[in-house]
Every structure is written in C-alpha cells, then in structure tokens.
N, C-alpha and C positions, 0 to 999 in steps of 0.2 A: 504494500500500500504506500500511499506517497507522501504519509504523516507515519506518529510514531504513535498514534491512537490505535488497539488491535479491535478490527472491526469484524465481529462474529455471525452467522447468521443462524438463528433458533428455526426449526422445523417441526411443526407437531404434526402427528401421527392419529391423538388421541391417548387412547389406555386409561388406566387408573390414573394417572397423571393431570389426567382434564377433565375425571369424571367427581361429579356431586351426587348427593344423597336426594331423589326426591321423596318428597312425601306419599308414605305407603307403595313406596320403590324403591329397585334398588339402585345401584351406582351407575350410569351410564354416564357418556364425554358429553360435555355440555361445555367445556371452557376451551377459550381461544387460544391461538399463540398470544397474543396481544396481554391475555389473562395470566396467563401461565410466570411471563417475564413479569409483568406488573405486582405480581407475588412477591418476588425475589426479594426480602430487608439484603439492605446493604448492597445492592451491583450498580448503581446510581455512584457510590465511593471507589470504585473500581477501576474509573477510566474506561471501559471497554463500551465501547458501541455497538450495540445491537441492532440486528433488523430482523425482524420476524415472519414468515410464512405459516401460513394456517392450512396446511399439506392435506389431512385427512382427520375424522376424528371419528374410528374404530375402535374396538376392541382391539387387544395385541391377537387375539384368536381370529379374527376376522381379515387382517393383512393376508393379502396374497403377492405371488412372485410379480406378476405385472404393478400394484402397488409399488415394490420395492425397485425395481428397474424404473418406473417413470421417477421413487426417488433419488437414485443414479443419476440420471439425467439431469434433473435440475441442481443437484450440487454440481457435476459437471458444467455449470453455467455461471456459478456462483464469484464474482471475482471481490472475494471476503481472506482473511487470515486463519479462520475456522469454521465447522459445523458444529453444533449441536442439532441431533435428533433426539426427540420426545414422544416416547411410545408405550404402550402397552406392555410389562413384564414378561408377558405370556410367552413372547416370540423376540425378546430381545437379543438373544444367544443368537437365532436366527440371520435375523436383520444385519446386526456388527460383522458376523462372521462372510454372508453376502458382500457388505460395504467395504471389507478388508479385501476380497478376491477380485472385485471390478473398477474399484474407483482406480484413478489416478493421480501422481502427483504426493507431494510431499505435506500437502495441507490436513493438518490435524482433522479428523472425524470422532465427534464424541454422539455414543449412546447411551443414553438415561432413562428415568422412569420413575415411578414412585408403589409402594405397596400400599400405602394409606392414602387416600383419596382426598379429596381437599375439604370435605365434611367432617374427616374423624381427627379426633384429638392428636395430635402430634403427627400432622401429616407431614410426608418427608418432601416432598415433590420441591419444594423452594429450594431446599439446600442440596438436594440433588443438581437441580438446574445450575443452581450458584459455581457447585463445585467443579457442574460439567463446561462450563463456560470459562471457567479460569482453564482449567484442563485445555480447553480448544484452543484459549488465546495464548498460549504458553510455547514460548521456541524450543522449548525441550523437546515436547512430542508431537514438532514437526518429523515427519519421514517415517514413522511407526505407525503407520497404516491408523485403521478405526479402531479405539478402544471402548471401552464400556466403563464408564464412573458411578459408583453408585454408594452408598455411604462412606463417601467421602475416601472410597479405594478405588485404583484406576488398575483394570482386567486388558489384557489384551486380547482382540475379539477371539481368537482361533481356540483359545484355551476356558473363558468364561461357560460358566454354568449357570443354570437357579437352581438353587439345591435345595430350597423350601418354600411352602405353599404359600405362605403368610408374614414370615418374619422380614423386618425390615432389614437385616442382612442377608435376605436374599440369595445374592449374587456371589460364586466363590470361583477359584480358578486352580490348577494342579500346574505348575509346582507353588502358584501362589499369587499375588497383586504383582505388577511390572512398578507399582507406584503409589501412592497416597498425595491426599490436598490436607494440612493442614497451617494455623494461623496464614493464611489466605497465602499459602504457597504450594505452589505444583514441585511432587521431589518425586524422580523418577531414580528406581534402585537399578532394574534391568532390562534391556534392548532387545526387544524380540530377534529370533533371525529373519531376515527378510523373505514373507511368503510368496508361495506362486501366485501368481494372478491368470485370470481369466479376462483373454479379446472378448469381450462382449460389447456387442455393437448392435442398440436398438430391438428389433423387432426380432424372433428367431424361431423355429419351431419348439413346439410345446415339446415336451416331457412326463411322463409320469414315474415316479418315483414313489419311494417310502421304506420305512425301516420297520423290520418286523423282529420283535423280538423272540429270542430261545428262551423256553420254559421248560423245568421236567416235566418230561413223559412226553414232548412234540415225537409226532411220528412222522413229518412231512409231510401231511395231505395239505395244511392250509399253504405251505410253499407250494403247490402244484398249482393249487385256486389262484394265489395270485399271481406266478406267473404268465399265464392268461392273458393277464390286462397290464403290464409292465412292460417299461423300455429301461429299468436298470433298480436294482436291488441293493439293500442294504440289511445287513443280519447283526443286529447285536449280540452276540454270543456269550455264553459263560467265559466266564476269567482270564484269561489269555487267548482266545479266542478256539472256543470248543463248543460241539452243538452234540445233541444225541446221535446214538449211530445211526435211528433210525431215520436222520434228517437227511443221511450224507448222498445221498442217492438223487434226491430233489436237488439239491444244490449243486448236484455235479451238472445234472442236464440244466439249470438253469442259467449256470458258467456258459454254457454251450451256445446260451442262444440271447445274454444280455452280460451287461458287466452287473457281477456280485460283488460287494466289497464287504471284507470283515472285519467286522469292531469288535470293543467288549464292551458290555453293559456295566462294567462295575464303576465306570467315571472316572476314570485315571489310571495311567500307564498304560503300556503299548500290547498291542497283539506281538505274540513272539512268533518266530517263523521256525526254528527247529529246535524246542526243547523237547514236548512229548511229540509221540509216532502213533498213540494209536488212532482207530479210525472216527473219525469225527475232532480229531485233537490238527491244530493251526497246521504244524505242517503239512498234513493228509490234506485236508482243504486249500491251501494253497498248491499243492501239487493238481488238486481238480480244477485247476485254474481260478479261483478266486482273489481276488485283488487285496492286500493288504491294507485296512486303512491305518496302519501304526497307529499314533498316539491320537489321533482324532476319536470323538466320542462320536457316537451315531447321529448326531442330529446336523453337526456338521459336515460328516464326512459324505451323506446325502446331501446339502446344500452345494457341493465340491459337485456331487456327481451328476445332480441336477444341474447346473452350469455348463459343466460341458459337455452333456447329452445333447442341451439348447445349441450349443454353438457347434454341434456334425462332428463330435469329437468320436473316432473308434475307440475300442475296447484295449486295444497298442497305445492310442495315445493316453486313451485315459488311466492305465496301467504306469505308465510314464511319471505322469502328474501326480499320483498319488506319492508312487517311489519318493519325487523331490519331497512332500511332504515329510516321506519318512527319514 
C-alpha cells in the first residue's frame, strides 16, 4: 500500500458469528459485516483500516465449494495488506485448508468464527475478529499461506481441527499453534513448510467426493454402494491406517476404477507405509494401489482431492500431489 496504515479487508460468510437469538428461536445470521467490525472494543486504537464485505450469511453447514471459489475470486481482486474471513465453525477446517491450496500471493489470509453467538453471555466473536485482524495486518504472517485464529491462537490451515462441539477453544492443531496474539501482539513461534497449491482457474467440472469412515465389523458392502456414485474416495481408517479384512476386496476394485486415499481417523500422525503386513494393515493397501494421504486428516485430505479431481487431475498426478504433501 502506499501509506504505512495496514489496510485489511473483513468478509463475512455468516455462522454463529452473525447469528442472534430470536424470540422463541433459535440462533440464525442476522448480522452484517458492517455489525460484526462495529462490535470490535478497541480496533478504532489500532490504526488499521478496514473495509468490509457482506459475502454470505449461512450457516458454516450450508457453504458449498462454489461459495468458496466465488470467495477465491474476490480476495483474488482485493488490492488490501490482509483478509479476514468470518464464518461458521462448522466448516472452518474446510474453508482455511481450501484458501491455503488456491489462493495466491504472499498476503496474509485469516479465518475466524465464534462459538457463542452475539446473544449469549461472553460471546467470543469481537475478540476473535480483533485478534484475526491484527493477525492479517501483521508482516510476520505474510507468505504463510491462510491461517485460522481463534482464541487468541493462530493454526495453520492444513493442520487445524475443531475438536469440540461447544467449547470456546474449539479449534486445536497437531503438532500445535504456529502462533498466538497476545497484549495486542502477533508472535509467531513456527513457519509452516511451504504447501502445494492447486491451478484452479474459475469454472471447472464438478466432482463428487467424500470420506467414509472404518468401523468394526465393516464388511465392505457400503464401499461397493458408494462407489457407484463417486469420482474419488476417501477412507479414514483405524490407527495407522488399517480397515477390516473384510473391506480389503472393495477397496482394491475401487483403487481400480477412482483415486482412494488413506487416512487415519484418530486426528494426528501419519499413515505408515511398511510397519505391519497383514491384510487390511497400510502396506497391503497401499500395494492395492491406494494413495497415501500421510499426515492429512480426512477432511482435508478430501478437500486436496476434490480440487484436483475439479481441475482433470489423473490418479499419477494426483498420486504425485499427495506424495509432496507427505
């Protein structure tokens, strides 16, 4: 910019963040960007200049992928020092980890939210916002892609989770925060490595995807039902990545005929590729040709997959992209 004021731009989405309490109702978005910043004690003392868009005002459940690609584009348009987006908890793992594999450029992208709504006592949503706006306007975390700030911790998108349904710390991430804000200072501890990205350009064929998770006692019929209706799979697996042996048969033909990728469901640490050998255990499955998604949890490592399905990605390349991940 061509002053030394950091000029940020706020985006709301909706979520619990903009929703109130009405009478003999429950919480829906009812407030604006314009509401949201107006909240904020204290970013008036800040210096920072805001501008605000009134983007959508959803539930976090109700965003879809074209949602999130028309919000691509318009940050892509944005000629500010940061983002803030304002959304819905429900899919914010979602969104950040999307915004980290398409956007471009070295400009800070902050995602936030709130668990208390602006009706209940100790609603968080102001000093979320507050925290996520110094975060944006902060030259530290220029070039570390889209983070996620949420009490007053700064997640790097590819790693954050919600790990609870309710509480206002929320938001946790394996190996940990890359950062914290506190007495109105952004201190950043550690630098992600630089992710892959995804050309995504505009308009592109749809996709269907989704992540199905392993349960004891799956015998593989419900993997046959869906893959049916799939152009690429995702299996959260027991612990290191292991499914029942009676799944291993479905998974093998659907290797065959889409990209599989395997995760673990337990939220942290990677699929191993040759510790155990027997059949349904990571290496056996990766020999049936299955994609490794290392350290990604399921919900990303489908956002990854979905991406490049959209963009005519083969099952070689997208085999490839995951590898760099790992």
């Amino acid at each position: 910019m061509a002053d030394n004021v950091r000029h940020i731009a706020v985006i709301s989405l909706g979520g619990t963040i903009a929703m109130t309490t009405q009478p003999d109702a429950g919480a829906t978005p009812t407030l604006s960007a314009d509401d949201l910043v107006a909240a904020v004690p204290g970013l008036a003392d800040t210096g920072i200049r805001v501008q605000v868009h009134d983007f959508r005002r959803l539930p976090g459940a109700s965003l879809s992928f074209s949602d999130l690609f028309e919000l691509t584009a318009t940050i892509e348009t944005l000629a500010v020092d940061g983002v803030v987006v304002t959304q819905g908890t429900d899919t914010i793992e979602e969104t950040a980890y999307l915004l980290d594999l398409v956007t471009t450029g070295d400009m800070p992208i902050v995602v936030t939210g709130a668990m208390r709504n602006a009706s209940m006592a100790g609603a968080d949503g102001p000093a979320n916002v507050l925290a996520a706006i110094r975060t944006a306007a902060s030259i530290e975390v220029r070039g570390m892609g889209c983070v996620v700030v949420f009490g007053e911790e700064i997640h790097a998108a590819r790693w954050v989770r919600k790990t609870h349904a309710t509480s206002p710390t929320a938001f946790t991430s394996y190996p940990g925060p890359i950062g914290y804000v506190a007495e109105d200072r952004v201190r950043i501890l550690a630098r992600p490595y630089a992710a892959p990205t995804v050309a995504f350009q505009g308009a592109a064929d749809s996709a269907r995807t989704t992540v199905f998770t392993v349960g004891i006692g799956d015998d593989g019929t419900l993997l046959q039902v869906l893959g049916d209706h799939l152009d690429g799979l995702v299996v959260a697996a027991f612990g290191a990545g292991h499914v029942p042996m009676a799944c291993v048969d479905a998974l093998t033909e659907l290797a065959k005929r889409m990209p599989v990728v395997l995760t673990t469901r337990t939220g942290s640490g990677p699929v191993l590729r040759q510790t155990y050998g027997f059949p349904g255990s990571e290496s056996d499955l990766l020999a049936r040709g299955l994609i490794s998604g290392s350290t990604l949890d399921p919900v990303k490592a489908r956002i990854l997959l979905h991406l490049l399905l959209m963009t005519g990605s083969d099952k070689d390349q997208i085999t490839q992209v995951f590898n760099t991940v790992s």
